[in-house]
VMD Tcl script that builds the backbone (N, CA, C; Angstrom):
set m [mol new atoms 432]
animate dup $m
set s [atomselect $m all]
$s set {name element resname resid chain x y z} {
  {N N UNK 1 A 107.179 79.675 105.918}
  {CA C UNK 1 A 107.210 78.373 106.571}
  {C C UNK 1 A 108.621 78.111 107.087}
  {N N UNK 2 A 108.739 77.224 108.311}
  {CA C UNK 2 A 110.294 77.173 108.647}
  {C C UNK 2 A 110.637 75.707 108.721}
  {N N UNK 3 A 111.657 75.536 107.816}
  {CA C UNK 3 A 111.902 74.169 107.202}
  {C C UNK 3 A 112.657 73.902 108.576}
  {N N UNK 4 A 113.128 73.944 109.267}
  {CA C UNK 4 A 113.994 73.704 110.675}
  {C C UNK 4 A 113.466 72.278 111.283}
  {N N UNK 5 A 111.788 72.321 111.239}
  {CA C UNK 5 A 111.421 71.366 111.632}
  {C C UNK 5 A 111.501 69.860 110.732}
  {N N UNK 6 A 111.660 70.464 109.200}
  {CA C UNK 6 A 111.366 69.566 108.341}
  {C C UNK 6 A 113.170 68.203 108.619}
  {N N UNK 7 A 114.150 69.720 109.119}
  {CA C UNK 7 A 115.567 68.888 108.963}
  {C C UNK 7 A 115.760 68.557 109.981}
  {N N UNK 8 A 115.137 69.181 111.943}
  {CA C UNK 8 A 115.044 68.184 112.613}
  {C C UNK 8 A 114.778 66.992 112.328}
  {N N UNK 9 A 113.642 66.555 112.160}
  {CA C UNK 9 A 112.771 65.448 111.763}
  {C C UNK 9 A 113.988 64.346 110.875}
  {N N UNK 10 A 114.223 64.633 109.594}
  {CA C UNK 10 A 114.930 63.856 108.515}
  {C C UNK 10 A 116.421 63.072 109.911}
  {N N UNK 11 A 117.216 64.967 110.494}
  {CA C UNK 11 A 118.553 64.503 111.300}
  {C C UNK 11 A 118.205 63.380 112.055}
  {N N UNK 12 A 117.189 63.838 113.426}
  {CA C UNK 12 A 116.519 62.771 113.968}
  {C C UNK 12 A 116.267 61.345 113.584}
  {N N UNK 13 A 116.502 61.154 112.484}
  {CA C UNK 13 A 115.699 59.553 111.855}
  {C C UNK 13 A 117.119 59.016 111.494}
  {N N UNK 14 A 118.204 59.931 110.926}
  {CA C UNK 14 A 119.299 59.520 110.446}
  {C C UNK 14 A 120.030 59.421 111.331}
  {N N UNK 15 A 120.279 60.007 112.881}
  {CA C UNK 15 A 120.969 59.679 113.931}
  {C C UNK 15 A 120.517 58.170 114.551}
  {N N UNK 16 A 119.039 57.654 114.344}
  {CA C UNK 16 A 118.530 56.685 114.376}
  {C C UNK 16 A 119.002 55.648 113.754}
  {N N UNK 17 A 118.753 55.713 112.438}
  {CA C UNK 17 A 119.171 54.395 111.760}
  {C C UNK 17 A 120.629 54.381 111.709}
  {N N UNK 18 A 121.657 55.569 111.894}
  {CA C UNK 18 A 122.688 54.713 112.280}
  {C C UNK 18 A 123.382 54.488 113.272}
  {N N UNK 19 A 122.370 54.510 114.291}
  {CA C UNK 19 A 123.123 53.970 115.249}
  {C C UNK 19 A 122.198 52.482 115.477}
  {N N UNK 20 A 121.180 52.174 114.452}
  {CA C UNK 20 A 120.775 50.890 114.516}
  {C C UNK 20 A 121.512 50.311 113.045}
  {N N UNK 21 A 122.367 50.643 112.675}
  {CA C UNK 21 A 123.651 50.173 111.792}
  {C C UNK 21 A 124.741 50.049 112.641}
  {N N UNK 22 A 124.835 50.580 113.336}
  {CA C UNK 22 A 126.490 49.914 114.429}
  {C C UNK 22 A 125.989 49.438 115.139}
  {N N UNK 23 A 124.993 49.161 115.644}
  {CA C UNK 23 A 124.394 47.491 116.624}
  {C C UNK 23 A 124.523 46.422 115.770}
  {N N UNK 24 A 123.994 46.916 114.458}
  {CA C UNK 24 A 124.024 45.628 113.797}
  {C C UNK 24 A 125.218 45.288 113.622}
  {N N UNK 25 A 125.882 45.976 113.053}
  {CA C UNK 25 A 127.273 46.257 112.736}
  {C C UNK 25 A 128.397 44.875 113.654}
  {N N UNK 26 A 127.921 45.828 115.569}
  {CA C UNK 26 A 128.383 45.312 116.591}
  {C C UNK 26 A 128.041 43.866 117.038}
  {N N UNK 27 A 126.913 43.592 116.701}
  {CA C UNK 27 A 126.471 42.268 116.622}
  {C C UNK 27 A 126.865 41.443 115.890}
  {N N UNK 28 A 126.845 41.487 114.620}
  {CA C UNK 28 A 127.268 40.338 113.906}
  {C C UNK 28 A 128.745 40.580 113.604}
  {N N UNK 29 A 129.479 41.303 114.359}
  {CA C UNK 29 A 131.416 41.333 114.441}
  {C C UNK 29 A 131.194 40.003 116.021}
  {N N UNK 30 A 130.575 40.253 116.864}
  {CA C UNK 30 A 130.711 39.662 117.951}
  {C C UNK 30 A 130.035 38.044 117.888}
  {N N UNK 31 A 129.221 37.821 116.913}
  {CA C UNK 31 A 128.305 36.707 116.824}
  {C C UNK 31 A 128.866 34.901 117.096}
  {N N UNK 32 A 130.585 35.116 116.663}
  {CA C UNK 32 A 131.069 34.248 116.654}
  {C C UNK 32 A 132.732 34.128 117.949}
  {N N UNK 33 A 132.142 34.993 118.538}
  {CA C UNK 33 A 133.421 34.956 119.891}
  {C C UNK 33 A 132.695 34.277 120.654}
  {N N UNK 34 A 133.990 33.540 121.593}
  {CA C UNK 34 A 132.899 32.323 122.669}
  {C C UNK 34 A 133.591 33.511 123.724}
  {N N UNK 35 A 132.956 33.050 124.836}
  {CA C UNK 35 A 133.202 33.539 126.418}
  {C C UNK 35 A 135.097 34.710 126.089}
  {N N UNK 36 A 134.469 35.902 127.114}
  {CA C UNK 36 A 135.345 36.332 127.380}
  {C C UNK 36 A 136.553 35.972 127.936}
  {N N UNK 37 A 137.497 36.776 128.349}
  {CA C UNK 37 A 138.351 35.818 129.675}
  {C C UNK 37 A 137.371 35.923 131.112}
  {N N UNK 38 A 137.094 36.543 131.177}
  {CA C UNK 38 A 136.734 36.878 132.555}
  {C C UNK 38 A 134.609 36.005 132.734}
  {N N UNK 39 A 135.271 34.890 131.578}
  {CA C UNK 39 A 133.691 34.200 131.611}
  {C C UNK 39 A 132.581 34.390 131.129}
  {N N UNK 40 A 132.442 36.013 130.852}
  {CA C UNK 40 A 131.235 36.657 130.119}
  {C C UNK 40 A 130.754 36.489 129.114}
  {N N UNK 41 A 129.937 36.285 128.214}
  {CA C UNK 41 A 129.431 35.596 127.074}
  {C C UNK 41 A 128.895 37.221 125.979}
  {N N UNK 42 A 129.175 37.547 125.211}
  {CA C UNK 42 A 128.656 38.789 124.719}
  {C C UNK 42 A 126.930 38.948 124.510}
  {N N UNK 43 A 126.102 39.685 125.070}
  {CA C UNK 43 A 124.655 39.454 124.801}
  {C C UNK 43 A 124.617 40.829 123.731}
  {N N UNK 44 A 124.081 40.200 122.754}
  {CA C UNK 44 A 122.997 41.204 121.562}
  {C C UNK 44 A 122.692 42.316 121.632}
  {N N UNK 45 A 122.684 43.457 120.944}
  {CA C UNK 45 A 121.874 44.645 121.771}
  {C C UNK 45 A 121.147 45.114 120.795}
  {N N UNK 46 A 119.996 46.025 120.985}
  {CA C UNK 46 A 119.091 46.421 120.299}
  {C C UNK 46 A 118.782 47.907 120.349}
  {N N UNK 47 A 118.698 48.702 119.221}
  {CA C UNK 47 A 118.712 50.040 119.693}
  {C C UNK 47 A 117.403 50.433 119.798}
  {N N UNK 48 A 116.562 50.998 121.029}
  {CA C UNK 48 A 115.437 51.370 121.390}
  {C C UNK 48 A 115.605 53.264 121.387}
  {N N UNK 49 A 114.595 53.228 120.903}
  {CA C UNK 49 A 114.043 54.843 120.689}
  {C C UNK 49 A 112.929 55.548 121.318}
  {N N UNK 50 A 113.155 56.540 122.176}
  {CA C UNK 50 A 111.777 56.519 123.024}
  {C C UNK 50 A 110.957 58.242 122.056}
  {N N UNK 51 A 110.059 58.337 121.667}
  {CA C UNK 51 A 109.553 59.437 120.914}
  {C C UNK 51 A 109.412 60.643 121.668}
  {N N UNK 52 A 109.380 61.526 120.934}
  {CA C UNK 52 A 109.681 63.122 122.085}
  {C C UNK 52 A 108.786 64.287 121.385}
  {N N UNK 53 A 107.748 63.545 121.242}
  {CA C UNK 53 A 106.851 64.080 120.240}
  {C C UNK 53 A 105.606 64.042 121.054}
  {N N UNK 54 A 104.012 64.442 120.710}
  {CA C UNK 54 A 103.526 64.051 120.967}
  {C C UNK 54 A 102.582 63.153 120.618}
  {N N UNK 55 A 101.859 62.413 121.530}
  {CA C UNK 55 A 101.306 61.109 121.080}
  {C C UNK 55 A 100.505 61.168 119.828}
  {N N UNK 56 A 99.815 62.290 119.746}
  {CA C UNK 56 A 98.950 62.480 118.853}
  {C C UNK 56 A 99.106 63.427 117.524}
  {N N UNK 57 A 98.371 63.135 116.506}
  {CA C UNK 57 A 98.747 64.138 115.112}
  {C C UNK 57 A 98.363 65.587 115.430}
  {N N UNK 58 A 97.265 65.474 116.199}
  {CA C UNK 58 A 96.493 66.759 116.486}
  {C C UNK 58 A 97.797 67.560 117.619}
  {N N UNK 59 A 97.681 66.729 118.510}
  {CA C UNK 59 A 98.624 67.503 119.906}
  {C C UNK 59 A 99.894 68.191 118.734}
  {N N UNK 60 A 100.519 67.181 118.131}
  {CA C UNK 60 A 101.638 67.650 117.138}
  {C C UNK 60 A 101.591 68.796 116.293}
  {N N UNK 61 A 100.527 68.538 115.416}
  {CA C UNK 61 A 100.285 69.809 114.767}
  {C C UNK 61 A 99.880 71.378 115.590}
  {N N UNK 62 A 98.912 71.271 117.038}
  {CA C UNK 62 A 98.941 72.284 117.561}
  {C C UNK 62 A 100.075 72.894 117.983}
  {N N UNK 63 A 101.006 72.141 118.491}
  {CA C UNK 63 A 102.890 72.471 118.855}
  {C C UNK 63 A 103.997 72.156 118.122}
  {N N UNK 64 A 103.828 73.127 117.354}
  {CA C UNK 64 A 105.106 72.767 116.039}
  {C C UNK 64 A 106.366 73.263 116.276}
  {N N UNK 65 A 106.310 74.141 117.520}
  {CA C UNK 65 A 107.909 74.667 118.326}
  {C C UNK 65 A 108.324 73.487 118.825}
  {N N UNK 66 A 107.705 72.149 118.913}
  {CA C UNK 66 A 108.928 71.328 119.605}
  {C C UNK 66 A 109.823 70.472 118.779}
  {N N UNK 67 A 110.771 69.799 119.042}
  {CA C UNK 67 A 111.825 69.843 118.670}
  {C C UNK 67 A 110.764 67.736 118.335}
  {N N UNK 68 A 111.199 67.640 116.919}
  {CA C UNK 68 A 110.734 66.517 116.458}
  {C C UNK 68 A 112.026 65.663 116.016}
  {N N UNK 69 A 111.727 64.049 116.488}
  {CA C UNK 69 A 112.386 63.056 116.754}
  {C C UNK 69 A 112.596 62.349 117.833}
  {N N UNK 70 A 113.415 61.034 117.861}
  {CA C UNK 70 A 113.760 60.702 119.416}
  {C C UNK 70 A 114.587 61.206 120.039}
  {N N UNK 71 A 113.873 61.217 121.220}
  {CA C UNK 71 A 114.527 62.270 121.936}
  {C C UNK 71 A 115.761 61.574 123.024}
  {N N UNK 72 A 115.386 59.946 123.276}
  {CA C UNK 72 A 116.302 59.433 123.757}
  {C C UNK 72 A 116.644 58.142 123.138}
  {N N UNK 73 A 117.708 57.640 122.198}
  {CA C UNK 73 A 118.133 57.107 122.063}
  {C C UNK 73 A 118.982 55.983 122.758}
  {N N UNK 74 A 118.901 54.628 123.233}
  {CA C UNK 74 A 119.721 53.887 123.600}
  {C C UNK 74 A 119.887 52.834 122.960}
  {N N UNK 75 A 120.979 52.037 123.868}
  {CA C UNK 75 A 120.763 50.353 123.387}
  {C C UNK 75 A 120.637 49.514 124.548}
  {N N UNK 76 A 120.175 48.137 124.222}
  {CA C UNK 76 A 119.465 47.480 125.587}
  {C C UNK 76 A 119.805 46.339 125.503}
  {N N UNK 77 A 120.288 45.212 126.306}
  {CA C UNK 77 A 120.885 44.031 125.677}
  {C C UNK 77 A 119.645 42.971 125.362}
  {N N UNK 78 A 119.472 41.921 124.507}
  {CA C UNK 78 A 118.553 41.090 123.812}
  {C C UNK 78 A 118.958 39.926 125.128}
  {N N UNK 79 A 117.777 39.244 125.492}
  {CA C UNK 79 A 117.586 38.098 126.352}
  {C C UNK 79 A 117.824 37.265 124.909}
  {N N UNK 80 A 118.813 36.504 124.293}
  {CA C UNK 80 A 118.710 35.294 123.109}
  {C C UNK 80 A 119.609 34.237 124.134}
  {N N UNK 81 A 118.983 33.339 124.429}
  {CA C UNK 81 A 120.193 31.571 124.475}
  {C C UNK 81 A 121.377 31.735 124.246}
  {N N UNK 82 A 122.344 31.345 124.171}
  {CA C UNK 82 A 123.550 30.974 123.545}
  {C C UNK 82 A 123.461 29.966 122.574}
  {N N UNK 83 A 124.223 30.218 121.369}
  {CA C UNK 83 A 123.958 28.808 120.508}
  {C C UNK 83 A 125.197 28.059 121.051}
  {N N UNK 84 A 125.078 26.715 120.596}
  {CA C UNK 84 A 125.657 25.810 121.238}
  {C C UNK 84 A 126.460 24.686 120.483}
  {N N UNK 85 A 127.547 25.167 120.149}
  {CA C UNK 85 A 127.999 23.981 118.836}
  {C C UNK 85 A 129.405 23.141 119.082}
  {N N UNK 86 A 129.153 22.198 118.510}
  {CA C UNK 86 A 130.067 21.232 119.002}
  {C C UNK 86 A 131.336 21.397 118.751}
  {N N UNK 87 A 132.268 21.605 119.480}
  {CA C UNK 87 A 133.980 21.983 119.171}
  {C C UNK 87 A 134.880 20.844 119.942}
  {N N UNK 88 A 135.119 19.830 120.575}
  {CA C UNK 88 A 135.349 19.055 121.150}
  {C C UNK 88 A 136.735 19.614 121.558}
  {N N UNK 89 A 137.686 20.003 120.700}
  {CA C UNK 89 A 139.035 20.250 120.664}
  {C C UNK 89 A 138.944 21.405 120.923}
  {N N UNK 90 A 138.304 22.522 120.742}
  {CA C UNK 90 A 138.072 23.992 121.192}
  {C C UNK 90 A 138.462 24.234 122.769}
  {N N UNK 91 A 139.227 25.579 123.344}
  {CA C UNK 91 A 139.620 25.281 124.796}
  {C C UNK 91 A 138.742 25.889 125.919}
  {N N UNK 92 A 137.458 26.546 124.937}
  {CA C UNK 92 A 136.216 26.729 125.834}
  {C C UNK 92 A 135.214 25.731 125.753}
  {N N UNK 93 A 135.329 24.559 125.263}
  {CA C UNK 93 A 134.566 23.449 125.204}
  {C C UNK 93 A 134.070 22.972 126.910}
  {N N UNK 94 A 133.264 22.867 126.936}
  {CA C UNK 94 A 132.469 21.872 128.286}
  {C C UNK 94 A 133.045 20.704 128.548}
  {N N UNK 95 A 132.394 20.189 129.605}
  {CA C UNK 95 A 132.827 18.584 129.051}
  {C C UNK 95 A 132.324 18.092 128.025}
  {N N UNK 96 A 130.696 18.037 127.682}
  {CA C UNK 96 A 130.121 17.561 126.688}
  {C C UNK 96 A 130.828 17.858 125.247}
  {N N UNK 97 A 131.506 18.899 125.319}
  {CA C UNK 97 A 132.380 19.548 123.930}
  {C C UNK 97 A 131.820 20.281 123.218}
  {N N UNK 98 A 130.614 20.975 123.615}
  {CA C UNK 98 A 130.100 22.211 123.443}
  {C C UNK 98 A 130.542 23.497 123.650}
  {N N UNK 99 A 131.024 24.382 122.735}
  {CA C UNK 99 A 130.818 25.708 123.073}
  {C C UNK 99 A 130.063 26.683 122.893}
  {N N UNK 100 A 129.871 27.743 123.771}
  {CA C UNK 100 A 128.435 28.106 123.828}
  {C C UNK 100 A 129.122 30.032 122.656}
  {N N UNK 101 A 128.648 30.301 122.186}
  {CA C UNK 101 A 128.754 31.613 121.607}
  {C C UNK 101 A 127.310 32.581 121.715}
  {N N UNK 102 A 127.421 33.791 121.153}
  {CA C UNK 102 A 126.070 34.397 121.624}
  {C C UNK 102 A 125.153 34.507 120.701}
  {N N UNK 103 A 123.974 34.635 121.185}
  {CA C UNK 103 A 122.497 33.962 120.550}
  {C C UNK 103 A 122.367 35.264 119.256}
  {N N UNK 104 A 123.326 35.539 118.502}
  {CA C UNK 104 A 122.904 36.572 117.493}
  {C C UNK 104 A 122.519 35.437 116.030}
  {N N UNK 105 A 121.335 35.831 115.589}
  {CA C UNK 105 A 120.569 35.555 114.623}
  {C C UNK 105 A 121.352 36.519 113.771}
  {N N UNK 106 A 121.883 35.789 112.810}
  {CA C UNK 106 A 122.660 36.072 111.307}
  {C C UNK 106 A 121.166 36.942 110.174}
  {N N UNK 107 A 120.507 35.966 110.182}
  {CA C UNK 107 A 119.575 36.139 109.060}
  {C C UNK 107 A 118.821 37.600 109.230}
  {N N UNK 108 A 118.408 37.786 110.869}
  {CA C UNK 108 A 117.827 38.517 111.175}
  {C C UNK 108 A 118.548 40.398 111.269}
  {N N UNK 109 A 119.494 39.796 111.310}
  {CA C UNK 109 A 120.897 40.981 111.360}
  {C C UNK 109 A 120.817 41.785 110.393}
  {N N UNK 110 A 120.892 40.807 109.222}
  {CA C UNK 110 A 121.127 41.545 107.638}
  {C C UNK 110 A 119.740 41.967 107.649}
  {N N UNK 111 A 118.487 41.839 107.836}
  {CA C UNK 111 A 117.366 42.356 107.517}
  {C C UNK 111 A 117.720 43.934 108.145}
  {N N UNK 112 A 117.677 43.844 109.361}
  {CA C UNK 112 A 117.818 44.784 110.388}
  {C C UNK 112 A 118.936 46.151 109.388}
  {N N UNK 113 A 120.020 45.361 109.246}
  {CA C UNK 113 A 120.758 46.201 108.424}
  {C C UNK 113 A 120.215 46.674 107.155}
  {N N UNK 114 A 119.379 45.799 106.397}
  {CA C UNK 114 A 119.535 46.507 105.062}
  {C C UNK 114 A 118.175 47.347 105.448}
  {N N UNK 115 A 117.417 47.510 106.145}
  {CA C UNK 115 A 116.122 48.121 107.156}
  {C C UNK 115 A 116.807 49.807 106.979}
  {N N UNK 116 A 117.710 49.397 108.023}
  {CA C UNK 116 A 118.026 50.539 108.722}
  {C C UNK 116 A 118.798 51.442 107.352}
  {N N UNK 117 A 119.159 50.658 106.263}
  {CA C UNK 117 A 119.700 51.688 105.378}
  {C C UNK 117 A 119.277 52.223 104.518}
  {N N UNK 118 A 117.776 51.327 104.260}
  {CA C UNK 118 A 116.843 52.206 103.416}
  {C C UNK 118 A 116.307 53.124 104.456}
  {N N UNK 119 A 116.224 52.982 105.144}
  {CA C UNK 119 A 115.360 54.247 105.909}
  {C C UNK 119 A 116.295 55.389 106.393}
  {N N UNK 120 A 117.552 54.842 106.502}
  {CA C UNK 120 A 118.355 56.015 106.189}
  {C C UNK 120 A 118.455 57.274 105.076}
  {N N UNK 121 A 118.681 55.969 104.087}
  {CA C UNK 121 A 118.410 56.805 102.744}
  {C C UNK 121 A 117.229 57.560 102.298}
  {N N UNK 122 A 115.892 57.079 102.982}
  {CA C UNK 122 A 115.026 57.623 102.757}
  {C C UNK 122 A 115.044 59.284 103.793}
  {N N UNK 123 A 115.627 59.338 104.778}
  {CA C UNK 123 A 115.439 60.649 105.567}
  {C C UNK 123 A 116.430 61.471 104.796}
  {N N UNK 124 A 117.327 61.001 104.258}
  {CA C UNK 124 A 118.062 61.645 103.369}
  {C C UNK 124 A 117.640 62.575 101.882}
  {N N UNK 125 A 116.755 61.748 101.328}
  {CA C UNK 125 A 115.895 62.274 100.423}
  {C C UNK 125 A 114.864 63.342 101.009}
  {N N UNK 126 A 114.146 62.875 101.595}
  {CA C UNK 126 A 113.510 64.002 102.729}
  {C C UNK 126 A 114.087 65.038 103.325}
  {N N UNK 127 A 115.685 65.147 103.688}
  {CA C UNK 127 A 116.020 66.225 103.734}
  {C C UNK 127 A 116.250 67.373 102.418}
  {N N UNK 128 A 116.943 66.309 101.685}
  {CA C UNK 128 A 117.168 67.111 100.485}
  {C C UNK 128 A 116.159 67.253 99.854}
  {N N UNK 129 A 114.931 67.194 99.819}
  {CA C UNK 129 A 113.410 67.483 99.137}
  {C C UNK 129 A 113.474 69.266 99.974}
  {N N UNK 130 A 113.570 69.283 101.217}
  {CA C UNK 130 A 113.183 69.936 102.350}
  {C C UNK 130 A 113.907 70.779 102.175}
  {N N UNK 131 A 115.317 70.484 101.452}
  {CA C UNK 131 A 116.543 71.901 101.291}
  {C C UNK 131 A 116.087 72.582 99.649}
  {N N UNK 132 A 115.570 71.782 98.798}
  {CA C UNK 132 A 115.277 72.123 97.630}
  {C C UNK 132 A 114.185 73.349 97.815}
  {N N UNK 133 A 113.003 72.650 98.561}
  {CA C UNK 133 A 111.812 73.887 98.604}
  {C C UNK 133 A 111.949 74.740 99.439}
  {N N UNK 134 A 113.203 75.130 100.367}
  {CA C UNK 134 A 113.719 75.739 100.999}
  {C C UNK 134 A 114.018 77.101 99.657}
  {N N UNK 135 A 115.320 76.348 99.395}
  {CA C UNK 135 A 116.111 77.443 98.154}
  {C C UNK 135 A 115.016 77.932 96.943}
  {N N UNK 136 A 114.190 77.069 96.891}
  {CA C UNK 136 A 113.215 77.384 95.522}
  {C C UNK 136 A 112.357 78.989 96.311}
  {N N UNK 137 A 111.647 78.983 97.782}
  {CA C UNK 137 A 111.322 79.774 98.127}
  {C C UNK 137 A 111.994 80.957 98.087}
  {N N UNK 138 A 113.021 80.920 98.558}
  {CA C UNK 138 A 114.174 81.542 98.459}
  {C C UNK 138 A 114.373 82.462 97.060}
  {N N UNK 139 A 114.312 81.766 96.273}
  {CA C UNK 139 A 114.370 82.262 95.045}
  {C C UNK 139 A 113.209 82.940 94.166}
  {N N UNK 140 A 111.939 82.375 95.131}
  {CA C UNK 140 A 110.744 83.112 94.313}
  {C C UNK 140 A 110.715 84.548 95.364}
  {N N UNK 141 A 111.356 84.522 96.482}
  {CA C UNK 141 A 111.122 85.315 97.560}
  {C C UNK 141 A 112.109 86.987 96.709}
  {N N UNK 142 A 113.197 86.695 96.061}
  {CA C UNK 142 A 114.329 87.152 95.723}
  {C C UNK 142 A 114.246 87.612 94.197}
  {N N UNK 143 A 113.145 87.606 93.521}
  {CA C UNK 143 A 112.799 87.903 92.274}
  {C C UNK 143 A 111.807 89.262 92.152}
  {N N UNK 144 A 111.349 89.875 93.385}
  {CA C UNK 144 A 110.413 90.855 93.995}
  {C C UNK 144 A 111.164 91.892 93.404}
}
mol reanalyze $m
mol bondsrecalc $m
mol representation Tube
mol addrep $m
């Protein structure tokens, strides 16, 4: 059997979740800056994963030479509001004395984060399951 696919698969998931740990990361460092200089407001981003697999268990299992995981990784900015809180004395204030900062959801952040680190940890275990019955073969292979 060739475990290759087993540590694609695990790498694949772990290049994933952390790079949906430095969005989060990047998001909630930025959550509380108002407007750039140049006016710009920071928008949210979200890391989207497009699959490079095929759609199906069957199609998958008939083609086990392809290379398993996402195959394209990005990030995409979040349409959120600006929140809007009152600073009167602040020197990006409105007239009303609002300043506007960017629409990152705190609560939702830390989920996202502690998400992305169990499932980190979990491809991690999965690899090292995958390196164990690797070497164990190995070793029953080597006793002949």
């Amino acid at each position: 059997m060739d475990y290759s696919t087993a540590f694609q698969i695990s790498a694949a998931g772990m290049t994933l979740e952390k790079a949906r740990v430095d969005v989060t990361a990047l998001n909630i460092a930025n959550m509380n800056t108002s407007r750039a200089p140049g006016g710009t407001l920071y928008q949210p981003l979200r890391v989207v994963a497009k699959p490079g697999q095929p759609a199906s268990f069957a199609a998958a299992y008939e083609a086990l030479g392809v290379q398993a995981g996402p195959q394209d990784v990005h990030t995409e900015p979040v349409l959120a509001a600006p929140r809007l809180l009152h600073e009167p004395g602040h020197p990006q204030a409105d007239e009303r004395g609002f300043v506007a900062y960017p629409g990152v959801n705190h609560s939702a952040e830390m989920v996202n984060l502690v998400s992305a680190l169990r499932a980190y940890e979990a491809n991690v275990v999965a690899m090292n399951a995958a390196k164990t019955m690797a070497l164990k073969a190995l070793d029953i292979g080597g006793q002949g």
